[in-house]
C-alpha positions as CSV (number, residue, x, y, z in Angstrom):
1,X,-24.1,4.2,-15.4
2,X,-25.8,1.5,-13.5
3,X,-26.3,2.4,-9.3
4,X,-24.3,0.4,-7.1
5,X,-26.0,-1.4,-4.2
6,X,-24.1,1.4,-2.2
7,X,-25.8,4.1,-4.2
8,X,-29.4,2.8,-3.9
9,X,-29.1,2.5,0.1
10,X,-27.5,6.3,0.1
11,X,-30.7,7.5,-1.6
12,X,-33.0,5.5,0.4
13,X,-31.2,7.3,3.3
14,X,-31.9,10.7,2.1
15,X,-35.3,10.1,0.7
16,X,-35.7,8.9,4.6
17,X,-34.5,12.3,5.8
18,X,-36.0,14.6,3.9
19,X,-39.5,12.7,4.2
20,X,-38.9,14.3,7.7
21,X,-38.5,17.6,6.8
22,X,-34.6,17.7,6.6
23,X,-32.0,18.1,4.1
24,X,-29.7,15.7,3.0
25,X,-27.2,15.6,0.3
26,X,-24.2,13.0,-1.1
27,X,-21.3,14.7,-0.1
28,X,-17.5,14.4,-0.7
29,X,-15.5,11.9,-2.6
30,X,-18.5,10.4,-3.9
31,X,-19.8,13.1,-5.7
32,X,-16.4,13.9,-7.2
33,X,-16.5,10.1,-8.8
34,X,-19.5,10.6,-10.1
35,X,-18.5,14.2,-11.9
36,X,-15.8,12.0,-12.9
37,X,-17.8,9.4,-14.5
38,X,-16.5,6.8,-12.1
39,X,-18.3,4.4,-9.6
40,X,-17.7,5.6,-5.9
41,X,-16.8,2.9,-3.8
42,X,-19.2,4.3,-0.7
43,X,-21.2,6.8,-0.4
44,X,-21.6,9.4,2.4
45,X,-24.7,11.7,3.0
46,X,-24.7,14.8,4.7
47,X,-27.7,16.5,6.4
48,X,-29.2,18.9,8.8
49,X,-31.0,15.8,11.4
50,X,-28.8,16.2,14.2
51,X,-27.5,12.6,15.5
52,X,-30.3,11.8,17.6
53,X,-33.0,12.2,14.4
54,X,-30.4,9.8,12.5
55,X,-30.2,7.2,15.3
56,X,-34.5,7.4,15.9
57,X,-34.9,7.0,12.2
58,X,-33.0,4.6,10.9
59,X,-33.7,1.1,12.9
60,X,-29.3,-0.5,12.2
61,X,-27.5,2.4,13.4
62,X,-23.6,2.5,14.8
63,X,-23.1,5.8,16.8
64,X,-18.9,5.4,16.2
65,X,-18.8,9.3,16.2
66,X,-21.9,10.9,17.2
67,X,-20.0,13.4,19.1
68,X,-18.5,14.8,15.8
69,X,-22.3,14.1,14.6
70,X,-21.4,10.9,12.4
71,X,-23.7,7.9,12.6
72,X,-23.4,4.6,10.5
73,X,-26.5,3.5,9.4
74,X,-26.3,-0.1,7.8
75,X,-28.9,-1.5,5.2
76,X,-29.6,-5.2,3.6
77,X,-29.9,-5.1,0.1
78,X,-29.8,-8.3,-2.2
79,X,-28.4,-10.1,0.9
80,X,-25.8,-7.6,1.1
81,X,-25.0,-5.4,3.9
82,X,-24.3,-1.8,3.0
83,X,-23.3,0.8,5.6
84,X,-23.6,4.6,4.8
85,X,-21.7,7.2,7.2
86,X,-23.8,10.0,7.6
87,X,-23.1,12.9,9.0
88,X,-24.7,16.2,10.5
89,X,-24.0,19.5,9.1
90,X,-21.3,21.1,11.1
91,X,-18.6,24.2,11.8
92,X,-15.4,22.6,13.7
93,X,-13.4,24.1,16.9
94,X,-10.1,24.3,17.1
95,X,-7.4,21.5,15.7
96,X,-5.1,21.1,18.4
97,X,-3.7,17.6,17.9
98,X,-3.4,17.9,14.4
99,X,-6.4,15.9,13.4
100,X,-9.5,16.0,14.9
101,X,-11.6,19.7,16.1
102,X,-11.8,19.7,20.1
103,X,-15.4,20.3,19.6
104,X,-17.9,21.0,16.9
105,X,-21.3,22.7,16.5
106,X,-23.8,21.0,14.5
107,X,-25.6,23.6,11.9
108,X,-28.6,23.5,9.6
109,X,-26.2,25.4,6.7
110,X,-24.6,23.1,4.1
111,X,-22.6,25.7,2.9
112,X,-21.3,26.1,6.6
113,X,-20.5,22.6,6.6
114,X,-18.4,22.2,3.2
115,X,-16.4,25.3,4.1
116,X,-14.5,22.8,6.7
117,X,-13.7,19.7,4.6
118,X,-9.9,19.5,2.7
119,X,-10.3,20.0,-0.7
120,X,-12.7,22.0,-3.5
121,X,-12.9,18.9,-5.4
122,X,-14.0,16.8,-2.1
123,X,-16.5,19.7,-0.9
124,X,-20.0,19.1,-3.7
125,X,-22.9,18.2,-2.5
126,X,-25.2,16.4,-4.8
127,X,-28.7,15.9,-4.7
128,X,-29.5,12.3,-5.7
129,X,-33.1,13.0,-6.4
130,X,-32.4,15.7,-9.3
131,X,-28.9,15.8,-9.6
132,X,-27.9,19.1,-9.1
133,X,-24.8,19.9,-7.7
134,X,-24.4,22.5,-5.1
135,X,-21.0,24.0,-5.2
136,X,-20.1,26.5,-2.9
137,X,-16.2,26.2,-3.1
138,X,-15.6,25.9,-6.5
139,X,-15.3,22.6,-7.2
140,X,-16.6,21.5,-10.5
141,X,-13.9,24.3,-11.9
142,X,-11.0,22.5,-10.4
143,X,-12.1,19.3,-11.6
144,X,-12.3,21.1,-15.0
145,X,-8.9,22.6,-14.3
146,X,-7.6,19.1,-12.9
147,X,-6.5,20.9,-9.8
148,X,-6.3,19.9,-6.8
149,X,-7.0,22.9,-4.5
150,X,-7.6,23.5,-0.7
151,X,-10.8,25.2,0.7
152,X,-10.3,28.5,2.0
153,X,-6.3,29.1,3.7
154,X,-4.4,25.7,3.0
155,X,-2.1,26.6,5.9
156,X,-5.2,26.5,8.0
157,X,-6.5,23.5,6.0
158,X,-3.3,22.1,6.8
159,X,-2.8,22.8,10.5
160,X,-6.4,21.4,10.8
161,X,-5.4,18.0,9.7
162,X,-1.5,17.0,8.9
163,X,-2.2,14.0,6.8
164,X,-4.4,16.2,4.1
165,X,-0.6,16.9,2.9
166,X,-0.4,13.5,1.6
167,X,-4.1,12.8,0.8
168,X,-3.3,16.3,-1.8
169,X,-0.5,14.4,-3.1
170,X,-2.7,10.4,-3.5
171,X,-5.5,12.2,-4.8
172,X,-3.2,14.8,-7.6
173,X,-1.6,11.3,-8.8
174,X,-4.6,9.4,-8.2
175,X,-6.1,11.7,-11.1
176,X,-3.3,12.8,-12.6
177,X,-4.3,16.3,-11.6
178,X,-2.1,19.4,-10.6
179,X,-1.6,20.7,-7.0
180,X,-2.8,24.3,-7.3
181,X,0.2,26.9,-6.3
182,X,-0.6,28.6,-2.9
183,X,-1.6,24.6,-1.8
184,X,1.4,23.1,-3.1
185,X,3.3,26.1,-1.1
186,X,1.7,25.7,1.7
187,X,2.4,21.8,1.7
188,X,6.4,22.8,1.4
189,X,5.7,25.1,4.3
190,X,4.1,22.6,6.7
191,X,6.2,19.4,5.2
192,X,7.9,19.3,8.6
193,X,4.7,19.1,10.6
194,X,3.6,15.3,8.8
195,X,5.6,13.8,11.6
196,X,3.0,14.9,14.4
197,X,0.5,12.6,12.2
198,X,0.1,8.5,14.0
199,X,2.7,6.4,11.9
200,X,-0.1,4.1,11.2
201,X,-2.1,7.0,9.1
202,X,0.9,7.9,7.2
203,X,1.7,4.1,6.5
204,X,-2.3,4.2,5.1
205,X,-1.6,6.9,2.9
206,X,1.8,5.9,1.8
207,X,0.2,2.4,0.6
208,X,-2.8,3.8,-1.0
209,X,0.2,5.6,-3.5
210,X,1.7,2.5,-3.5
211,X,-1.6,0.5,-4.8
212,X,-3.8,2.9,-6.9
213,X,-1.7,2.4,-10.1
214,X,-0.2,6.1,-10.3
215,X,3.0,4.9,-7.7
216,X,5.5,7.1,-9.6
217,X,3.8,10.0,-9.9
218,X,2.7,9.8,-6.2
219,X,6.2,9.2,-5.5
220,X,7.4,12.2,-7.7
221,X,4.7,14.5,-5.9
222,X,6.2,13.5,-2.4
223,X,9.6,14.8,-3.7
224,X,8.4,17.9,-4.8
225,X,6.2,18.6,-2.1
226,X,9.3,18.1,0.6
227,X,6.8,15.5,2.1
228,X,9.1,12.4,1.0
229,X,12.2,13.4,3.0
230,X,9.9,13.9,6.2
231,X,8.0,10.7,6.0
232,X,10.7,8.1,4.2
233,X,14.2,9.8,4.4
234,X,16.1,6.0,3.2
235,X,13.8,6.6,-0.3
236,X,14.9,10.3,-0.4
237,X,18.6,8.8,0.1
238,X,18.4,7.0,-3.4
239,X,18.7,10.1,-5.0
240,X,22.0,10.9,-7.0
241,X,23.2,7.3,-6.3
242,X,24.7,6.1,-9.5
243,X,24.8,2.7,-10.7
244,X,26.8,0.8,-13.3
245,X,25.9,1.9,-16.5
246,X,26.3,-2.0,-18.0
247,X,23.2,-3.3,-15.5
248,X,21.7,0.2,-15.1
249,X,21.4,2.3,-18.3
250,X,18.1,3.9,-16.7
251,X,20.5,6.0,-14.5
252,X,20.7,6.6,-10.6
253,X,18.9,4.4,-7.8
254,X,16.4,7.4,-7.7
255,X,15.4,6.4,-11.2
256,X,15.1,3.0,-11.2
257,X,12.7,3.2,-8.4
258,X,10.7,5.5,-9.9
259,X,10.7,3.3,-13.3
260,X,9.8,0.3,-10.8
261,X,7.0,2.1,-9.4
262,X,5.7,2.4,-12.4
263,X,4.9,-1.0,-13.3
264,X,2.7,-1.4,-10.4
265,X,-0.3,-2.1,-11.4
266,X,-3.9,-1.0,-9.4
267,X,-4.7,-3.3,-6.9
268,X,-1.4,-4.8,-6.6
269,X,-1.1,-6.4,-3.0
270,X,0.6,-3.6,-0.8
271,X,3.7,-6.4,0.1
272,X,4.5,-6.0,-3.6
273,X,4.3,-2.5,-3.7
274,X,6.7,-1.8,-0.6
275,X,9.3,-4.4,-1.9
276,X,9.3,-2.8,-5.1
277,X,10.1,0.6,-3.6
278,X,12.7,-0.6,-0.6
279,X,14.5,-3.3,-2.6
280,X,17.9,-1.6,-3.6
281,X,16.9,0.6,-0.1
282,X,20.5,-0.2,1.1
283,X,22.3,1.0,-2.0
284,X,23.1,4.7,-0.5
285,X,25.0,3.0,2.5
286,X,27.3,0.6,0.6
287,X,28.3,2.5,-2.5
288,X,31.3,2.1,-3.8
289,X,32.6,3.7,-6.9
290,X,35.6,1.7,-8.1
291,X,37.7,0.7,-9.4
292,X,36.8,-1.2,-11.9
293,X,32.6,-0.3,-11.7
294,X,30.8,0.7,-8.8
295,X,29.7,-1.9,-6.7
296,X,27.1,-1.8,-3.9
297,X,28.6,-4.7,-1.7
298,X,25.9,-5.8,1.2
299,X,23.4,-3.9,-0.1
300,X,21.0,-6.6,0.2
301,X,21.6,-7.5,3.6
302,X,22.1,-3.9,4.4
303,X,18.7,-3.3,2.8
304,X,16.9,-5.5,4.4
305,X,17.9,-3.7,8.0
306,X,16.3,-1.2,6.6
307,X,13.0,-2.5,5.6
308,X,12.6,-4.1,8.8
309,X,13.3,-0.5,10.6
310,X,11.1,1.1,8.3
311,X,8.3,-1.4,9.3
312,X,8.2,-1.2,13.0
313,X,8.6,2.5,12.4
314,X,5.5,2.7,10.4
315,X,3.6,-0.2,12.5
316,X,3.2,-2.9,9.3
317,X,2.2,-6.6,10.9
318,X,4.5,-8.6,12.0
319,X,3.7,-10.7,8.9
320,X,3.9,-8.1,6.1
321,X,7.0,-7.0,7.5
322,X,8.3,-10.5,6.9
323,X,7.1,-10.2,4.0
324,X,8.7,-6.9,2.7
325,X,12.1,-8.1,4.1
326,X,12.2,-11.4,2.6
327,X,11.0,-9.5,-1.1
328,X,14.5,-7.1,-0.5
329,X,16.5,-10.3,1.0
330,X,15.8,-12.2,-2.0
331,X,15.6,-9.8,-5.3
332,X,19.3,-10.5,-6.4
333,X,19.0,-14.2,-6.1
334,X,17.5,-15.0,-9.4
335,X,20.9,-14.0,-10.9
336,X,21.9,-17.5,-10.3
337,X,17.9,-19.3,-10.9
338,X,19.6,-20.7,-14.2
339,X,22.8,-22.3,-12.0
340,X,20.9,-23.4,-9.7
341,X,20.9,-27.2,-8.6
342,X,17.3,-28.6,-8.5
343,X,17.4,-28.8,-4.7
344,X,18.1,-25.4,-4.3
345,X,15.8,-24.1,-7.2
346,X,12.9,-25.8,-5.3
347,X,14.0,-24.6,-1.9
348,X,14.2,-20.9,-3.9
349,X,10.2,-21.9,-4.9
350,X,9.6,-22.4,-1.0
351,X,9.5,-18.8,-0.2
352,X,6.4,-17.7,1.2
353,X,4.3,-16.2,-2.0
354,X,7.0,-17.1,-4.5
355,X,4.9,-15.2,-7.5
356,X,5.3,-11.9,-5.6
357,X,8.8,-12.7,-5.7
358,X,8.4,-13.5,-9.5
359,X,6.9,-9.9,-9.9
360,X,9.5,-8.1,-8.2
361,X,12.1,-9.4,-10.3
362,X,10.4,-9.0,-13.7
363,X,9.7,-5.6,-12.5
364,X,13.3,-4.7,-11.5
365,X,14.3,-6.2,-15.1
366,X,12.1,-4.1,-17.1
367,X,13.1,-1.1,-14.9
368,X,16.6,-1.5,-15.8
369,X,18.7,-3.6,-18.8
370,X,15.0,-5.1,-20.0
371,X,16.1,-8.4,-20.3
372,X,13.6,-11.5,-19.2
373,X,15.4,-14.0,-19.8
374,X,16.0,-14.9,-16.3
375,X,12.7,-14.5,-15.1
376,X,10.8,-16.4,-17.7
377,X,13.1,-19.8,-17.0
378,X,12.4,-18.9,-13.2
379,X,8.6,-18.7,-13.9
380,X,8.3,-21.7,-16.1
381,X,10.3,-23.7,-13.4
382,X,8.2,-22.7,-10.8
383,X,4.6,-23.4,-13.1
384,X,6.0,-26.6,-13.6
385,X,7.0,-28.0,-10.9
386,X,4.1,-29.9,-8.9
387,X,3.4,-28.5,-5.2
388,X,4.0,-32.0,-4.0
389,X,8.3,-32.2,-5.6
390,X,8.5,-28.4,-4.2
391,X,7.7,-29.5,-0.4
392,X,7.5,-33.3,-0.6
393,X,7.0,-35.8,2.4
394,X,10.3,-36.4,3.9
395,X,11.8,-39.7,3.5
396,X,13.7,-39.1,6.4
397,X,13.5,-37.7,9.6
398,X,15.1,-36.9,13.0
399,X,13.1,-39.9,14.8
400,X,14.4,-42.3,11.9
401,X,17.9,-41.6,12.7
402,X,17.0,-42.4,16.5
403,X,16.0,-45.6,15.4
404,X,18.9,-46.1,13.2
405,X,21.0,-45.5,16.4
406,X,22.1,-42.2,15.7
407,X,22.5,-39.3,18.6
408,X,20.5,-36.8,18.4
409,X,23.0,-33.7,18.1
410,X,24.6,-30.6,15.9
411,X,25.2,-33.5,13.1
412,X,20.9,-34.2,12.8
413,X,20.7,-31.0,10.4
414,X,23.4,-31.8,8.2
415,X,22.3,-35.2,8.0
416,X,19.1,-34.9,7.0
417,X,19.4,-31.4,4.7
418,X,21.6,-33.6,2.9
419,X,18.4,-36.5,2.9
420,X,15.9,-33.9,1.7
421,X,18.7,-32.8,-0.7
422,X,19.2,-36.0,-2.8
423,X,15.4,-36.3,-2.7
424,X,13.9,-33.0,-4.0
425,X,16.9,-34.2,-7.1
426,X,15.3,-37.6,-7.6
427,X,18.6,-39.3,-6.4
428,X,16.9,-41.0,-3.7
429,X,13.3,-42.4,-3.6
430,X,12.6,-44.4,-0.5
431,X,13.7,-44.4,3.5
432,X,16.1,-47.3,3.0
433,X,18.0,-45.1,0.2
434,X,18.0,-42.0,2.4
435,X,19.6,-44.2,5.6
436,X,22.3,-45.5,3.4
437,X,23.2,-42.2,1.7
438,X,23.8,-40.9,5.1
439,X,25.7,-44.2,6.6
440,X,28.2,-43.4,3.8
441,X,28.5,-40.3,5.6
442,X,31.4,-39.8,8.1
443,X,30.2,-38.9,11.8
444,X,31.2,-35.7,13.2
């Protein structure tokens, strides 16, 4: 496997150290790649130079947690800047919020300092210049074993940091490995506790399932665990929910969302990935079982309620909340793409990133009756229509009427939606033709 620009500055980093008489090893989720076969997206080295050796050594240094004895050293390579954390061997205090040791002692034992970290498979140390592994938790066996096992107690592990719950469950879909059985216990035993952990570290988590390309099985661990009533109660709701049978031979709410998450792909943009799991999020609350055939009546405005609670909840931007809501607010809208006059259908095209849109509807199609119809006349629409018919310049505006001796008023918006309408359908192509379509108009 070729090195990475990230790998060459982690080895210059310990060749550095231990020129100076200390050790230093890649440690964590990097070596765990590498036993893997795959290509770590950073590197981290751990070593027995306390911060202060780090900081004299290294010339680009960024103390960001030199209490905890973590350094950033930064490097130029190929006119690329490459930062490496590295951190001091260390034994940790007390966890009393849940997430960080009130103080720590720095140590000259690597063993002392692995003993601390979350996971066996996250606690190797590797060392770059002969490529032994030193493995003092059992590691390499679990990744043998595809388990994904806490070091030492897991209830300690746990109480230490809250959020290693949900990093157990990313990284046992991530790899599509096992949670071993005292860890998986211990997670049902804490569940409760995840909501000590900052909203905006559980919305990290939560997204990193959403975006890794194993969203079902994340989803499914979450269940399991008891973590997913705890950290998104409205997605624990869809269970049991049935649907039609004639649009939803897949089965309940529960299982179409599960079937949606798995069609996202790796690297999908996270907007994508949290409409796809809130976008029949307002089916619990208006189900409706007859007669007739069930019906879910407001669901979509209902839903979107929901979206937008569960994003100020978990802190999203303003702008990815809007994003979120509009993907729920618009799902059930391409029902009607094929009826649709040209003036609406390019209105429709408006929305802010339509193809996410697209997506979410070809995914909700193949997650229940299969049929594309609707989506490939919406996406062949939508690739061929030019930018300039979707949002062209308006032939008419609000100062034109003014000129034309119209007061400006309630009427304006009428007037000139019904302009823009005749336009974006060709039936009108100049000024003069939009101020006598809406002369024929009666004044309100």
């Amino acid at each position: 496997m070729e090195k990475s620009l990230a790998q060459i500055a982690a080895e210059s980093i310990v060749e550095r150290l231990r020129a100076e008489g200390c050790d230093a090893y890649f440690v964590g989720g990097c070596v765990r790649d590498l036993l893997l076969g795959h290509t770590p997206a950073d590197f981290d080295v751990a070593t027995s130079a306390y911060p202060d050796v780090v900081l004299r050594l290294f010339p680009r240094t960024f103390a960001v947690g030199a209490h905890f004895g973590v350094i950033l050293v930064a490097d130029e390579i190929d006119g690329q800047q490459i930062v490496t954390e590295v951190a001091t061997f260390r034994s940790d205090g007390a966890y009393s919020d849940g997430r960080r040791p009130e103080a720590v002692r720095f140590s000259e034992s690597a063993e002392e300092d692995v003993v601390r970290r979350d996971f066996t498979i996250n606690g190797m140390l590797l060392d770059p210049q002969t490529g032994s592994v030193l493995d003092f938790v059992g590691g390499r066996a679990d990744l043998d074993a595809k388990l994904i096992r806490a070091i030492g107690d897991p209830v300690k592990r746990f109480e230490e940091d809250k959020l290693r719950m949900l990093r157990a469950v990313r990284f046992a879909a991530r790899f599509d490995f096992e949670i071993e059985a005292k860890t998986k216990a211990a997670i049902r035993q804490s569940a409760s506790e995840i909501k000590r952990v900052s909203c905006e570290r559980i919305r990290g988590e939560l997204t990193r399932m959403l975006t890794e390309g194993h969203a079902r099985r994340a989803f499914e661990l979450l269940d399991r665990t008891g973590l997913l009533k705890e950290v998104l109660p409205e997605i624990d709701r869809l269970h049991g929910v049935e649907q039609p049978p004639e649009f939803h031979p897949e089965g309940d709410v529960w299982n179409h969302t599960m079937m949606m998450l798995e069609h996202l792909p790796a690297g999908v943009s996270p907007t994508l990935a949290w409409g796809a799991l809130l976008h029949d999020v307002g089916k619990p609350a208006t189900f409706r079982p007859g007669p007739g055939r069930i019906r879910f009546n407001g669901h979509v405005e209902v839903g979107v309620r929901i979206a937008e609670d569960i994003g100020r909840r978990l802190r999203f931007s303003n702008q990815e909340s809007e994003q979120i809501a509009a993907l729920v607010q618009n799902h059930m809208r391409f029902g009607d793409v094929e009826r649709m006059k040209a003036s609406t259908l390019k209105r429709f095209f408006r929305l802010r990133d339509f193809p996410e849109h697209l997506a979410l509807h070809r995914m909700d199609c193949l997650a229940s009756h299969g049929s594309l119809e609707l989506y490939k006349f919406a996406k062949s629409q939508f690739e061929a229509t030019p930018q300039e018919e979707v949002r062209p310049v308006l032939l008419l505006t609000g100062r034109d009427l003014i000129e034309a001796g119209y007061t400006p008023g309630p009427d304006f918006k009428r007037l000139l939606a019904l302009a823009e309408d005749a336009q974006l359908e060709g039936r009108i192509r100049t000024r003069e033709e939009a101020l006598a379509l809406v002369a024929s108009e009666p004044r309100l």
